[in-house]
C-alpha positions in Angstrom: -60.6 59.0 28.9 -61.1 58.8 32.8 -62.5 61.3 34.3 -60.8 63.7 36.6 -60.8 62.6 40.1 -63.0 64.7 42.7 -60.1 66.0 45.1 -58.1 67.3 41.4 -61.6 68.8 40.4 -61.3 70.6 44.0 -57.9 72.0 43.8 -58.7 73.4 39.8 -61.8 75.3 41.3 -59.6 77.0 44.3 -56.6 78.1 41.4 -59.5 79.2 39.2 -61.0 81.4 41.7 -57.9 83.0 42.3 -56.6 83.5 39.2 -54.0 81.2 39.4 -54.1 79.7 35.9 -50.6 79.3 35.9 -49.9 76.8 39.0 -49.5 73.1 38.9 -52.3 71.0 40.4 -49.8 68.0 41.5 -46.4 68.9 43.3 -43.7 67.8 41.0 -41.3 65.3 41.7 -37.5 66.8 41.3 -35.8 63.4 42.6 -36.8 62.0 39.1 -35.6 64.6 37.3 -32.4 64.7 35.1 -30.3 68.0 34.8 -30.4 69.2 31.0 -27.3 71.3 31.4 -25.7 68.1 28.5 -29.5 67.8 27.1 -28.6 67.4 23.1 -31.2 69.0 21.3 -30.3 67.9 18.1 -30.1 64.5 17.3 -26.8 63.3 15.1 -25.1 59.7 14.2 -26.3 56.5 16.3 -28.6 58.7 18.4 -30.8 59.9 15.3 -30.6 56.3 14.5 -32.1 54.8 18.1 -34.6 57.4 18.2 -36.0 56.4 14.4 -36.4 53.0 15.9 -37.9 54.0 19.5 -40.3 56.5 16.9 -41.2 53.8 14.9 -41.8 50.6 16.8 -42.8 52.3 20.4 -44.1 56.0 19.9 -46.2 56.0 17.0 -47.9 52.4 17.8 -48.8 53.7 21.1 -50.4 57.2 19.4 -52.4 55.5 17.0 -53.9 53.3 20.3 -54.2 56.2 22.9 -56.1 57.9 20.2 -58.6 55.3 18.9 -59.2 53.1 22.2 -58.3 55.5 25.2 -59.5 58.9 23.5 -61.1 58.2 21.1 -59.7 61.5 19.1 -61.9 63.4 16.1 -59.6 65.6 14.5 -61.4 68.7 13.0 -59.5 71.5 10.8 -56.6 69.6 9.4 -57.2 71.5 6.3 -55.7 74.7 7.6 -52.2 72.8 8.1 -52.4 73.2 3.9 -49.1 74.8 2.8 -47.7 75.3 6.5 -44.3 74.2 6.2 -43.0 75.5 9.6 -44.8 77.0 12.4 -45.0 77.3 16.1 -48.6 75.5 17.6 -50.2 76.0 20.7 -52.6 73.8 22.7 -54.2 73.9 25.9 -52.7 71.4 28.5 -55.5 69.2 29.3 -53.4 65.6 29.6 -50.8 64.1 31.0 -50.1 62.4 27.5 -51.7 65.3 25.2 -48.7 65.6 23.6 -49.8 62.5 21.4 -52.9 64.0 21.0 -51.1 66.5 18.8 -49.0 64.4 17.2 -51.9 62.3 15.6 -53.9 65.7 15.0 -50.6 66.6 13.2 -49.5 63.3 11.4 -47.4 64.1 8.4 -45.7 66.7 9.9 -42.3 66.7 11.9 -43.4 68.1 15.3 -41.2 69.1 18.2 -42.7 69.5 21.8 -41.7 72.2 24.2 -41.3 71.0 28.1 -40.4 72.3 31.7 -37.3 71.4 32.6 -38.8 69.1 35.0 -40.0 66.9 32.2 -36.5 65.8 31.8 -36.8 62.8 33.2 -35.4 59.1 34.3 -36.5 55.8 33.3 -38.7 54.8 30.3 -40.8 57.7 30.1 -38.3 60.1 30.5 -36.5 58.2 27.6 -39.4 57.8 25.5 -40.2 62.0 25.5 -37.0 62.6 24.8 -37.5 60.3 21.6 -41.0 61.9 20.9 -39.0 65.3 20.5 -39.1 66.9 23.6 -37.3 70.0 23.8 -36.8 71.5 27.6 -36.5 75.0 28.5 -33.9 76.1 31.1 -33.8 78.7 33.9 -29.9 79.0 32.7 -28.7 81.5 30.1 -26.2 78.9 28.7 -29.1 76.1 28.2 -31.3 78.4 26.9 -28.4 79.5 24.0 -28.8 76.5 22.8 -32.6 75.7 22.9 -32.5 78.9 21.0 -30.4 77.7 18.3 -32.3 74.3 18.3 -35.9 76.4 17.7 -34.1 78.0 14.6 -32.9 74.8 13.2 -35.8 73.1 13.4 -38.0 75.7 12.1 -35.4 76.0 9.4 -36.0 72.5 8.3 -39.7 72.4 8.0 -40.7 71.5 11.3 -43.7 72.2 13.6 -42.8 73.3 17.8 -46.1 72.8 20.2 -46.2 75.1 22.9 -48.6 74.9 25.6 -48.6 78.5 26.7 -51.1 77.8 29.6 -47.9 76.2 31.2 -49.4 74.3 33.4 -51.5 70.8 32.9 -54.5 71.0 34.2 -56.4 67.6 33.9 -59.7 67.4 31.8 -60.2 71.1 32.3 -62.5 72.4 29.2 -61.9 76.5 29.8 -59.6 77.6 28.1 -56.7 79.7 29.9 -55.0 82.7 29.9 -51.5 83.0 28.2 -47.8 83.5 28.5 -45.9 85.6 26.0 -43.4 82.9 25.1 -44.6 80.6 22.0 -45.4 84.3 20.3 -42.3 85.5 20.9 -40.5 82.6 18.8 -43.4 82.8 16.2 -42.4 86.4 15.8 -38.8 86.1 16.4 -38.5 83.3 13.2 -41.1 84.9 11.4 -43.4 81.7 11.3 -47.3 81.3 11.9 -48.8 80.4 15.2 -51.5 77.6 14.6 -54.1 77.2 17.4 -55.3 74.4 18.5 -57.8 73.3 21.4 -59.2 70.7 22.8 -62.6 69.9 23.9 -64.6 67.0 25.3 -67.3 64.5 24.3 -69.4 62.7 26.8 -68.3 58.7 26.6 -71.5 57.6 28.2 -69.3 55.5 31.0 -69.4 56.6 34.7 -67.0 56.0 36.8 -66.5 54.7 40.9 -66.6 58.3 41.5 -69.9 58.9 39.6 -68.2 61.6 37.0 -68.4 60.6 33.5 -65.3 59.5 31.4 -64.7 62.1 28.1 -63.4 61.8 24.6 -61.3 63.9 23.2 -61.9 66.5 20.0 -59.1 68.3 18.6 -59.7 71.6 17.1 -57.1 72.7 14.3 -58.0 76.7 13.8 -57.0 79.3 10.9 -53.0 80.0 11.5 -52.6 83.4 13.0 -49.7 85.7 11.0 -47.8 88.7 12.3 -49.1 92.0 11.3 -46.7 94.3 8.6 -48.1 97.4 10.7 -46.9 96.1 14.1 -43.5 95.8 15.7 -42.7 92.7 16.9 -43.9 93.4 20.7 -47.5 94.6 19.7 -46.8 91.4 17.1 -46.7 89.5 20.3 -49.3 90.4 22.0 -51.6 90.7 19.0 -51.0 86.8 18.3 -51.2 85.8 22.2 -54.6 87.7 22.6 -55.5 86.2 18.9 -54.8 82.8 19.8 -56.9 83.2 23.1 -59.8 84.7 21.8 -60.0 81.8 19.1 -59.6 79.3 21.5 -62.6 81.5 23.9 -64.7 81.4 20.6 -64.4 77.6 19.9 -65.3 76.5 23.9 -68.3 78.8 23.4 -69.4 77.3 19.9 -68.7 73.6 21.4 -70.0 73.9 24.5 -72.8 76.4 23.9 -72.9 78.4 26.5 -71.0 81.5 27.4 -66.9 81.7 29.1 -67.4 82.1 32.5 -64.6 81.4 35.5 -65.4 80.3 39.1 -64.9 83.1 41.4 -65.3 82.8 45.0 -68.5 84.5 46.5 
């Protein structure tokens, strides 16, 4: 996987030594963007039907490649996904196209993929994560009625929603992040498990124009984190989000070997 280039590096140390975990490191483009206000979230009739086809013949070919040429994914802990039926997952946002990291890491189960509403978008792309089981979130009360009653369904029917609760992508970044309250609140809401994941990085031994070394891709599957019977759903909430991060803080440090530190300005 290409390394990240030296001006991105730049701009990720800055928001790190802020504290800025949160902010995007590219501006995003809204021209290209396509109003979800009529965004179907649940596929019925000749649509269900196109997107079995697009899934078939388009999406899953091109995981299986991204993950054994481009990435060249290991997959470690898929043994905890044992008896999971439903559950929301988390990941740290490392890729533009991490998504199908997680859907390889999570093959054989039906896996829906939380997105800005930004994501939304025209052209192939936009028309191939919409088939891939992108689910947008809207600033509008209305939209989000019904995103709501889509994360119920789905969870309902044995499904698995990826969160990325770092919100924003941050390319080839190997910290993990501090982060938002939402993918808890759902986990405790339907009374499903969160399972962590996280990715790290493997040196490819290929160095690129800019001198910075290409990386592989591991994907780390941890122990599903369950609400607590002696906690109310808020302190349920924050027990899983703090949960979730320490785990992910705890696999960097076994990976890496050496101990979470963040760039701060001197």
């Amino acid at each position: 996987m290409p390394a990240p280039r030296l001006d991105v590096l730049e701009k990720i140390k800055l928001l790190e030594s802020k504290g800025k975990f949160d902010q995007h490191i590219n501006p995003i483009d809204y021209d290209i963007a396509i109003s979800i206000d009529s965004f179907n979230y649940i596929k019925k009739g000749f649509e269900r039907i196109k997107i079995f086809f697009q899934n078939t013949f388009i999406i899953k070919p091109y995981t299986l490649y991204l993950n054994k040429k481009i990435t060249k994914t290991k997959v470690l802990g898929r043994h905890h996904l044992k008896g999971i039926d439903s559950a929301i997952v988390t990941c740290n946002h490392v890729y533009i196209y991490d998504c199908l990291v997680a859907k390889y890491g999570l093959r054989g189960h039906r896996l829906k993929i939380t997105a800005a509403e930004f994501n939304n978008r025209k052209g192939f792309l936009g028309e191939m994560m919409r088939a891939g089981g992108m689910m947008p979130f809207s600033s509008k009360y209305e939209n989000m009625k019904r995103f709501n009653y889509a994360m119920k369904y789905y969870l309902e029917r044995k499904n698995y929603i990826l969160f990325y609760p770092e919100q924003a992508m941050w390319h080839m970044y190997d910290k993990p992040r501090p982060y938002k309250k939402g993918a808890f609140h759902y986990a405790v809401k339907f009374g499903v498990p969160v399972i962590p994941m996280f990715i790290t990085f493997r040196n490819s031994g290929k160095i690129n124009q800019e001198g910075m070394e290409d990386k592989y891709f591991t994907l780390h599957i941890m122990k599903p984190i369950f609400a607590q019977e002696d906690l109310n759903a808020k302190q349920n909430i924050e027990y899983m989000r703090q949960k979730n991060y320490q785990m992910c803080c705890e696999k960097y440090q076994e990976v890496y070997g050496k101990k979470l530190e963040y760039y701060q300005n001197s």
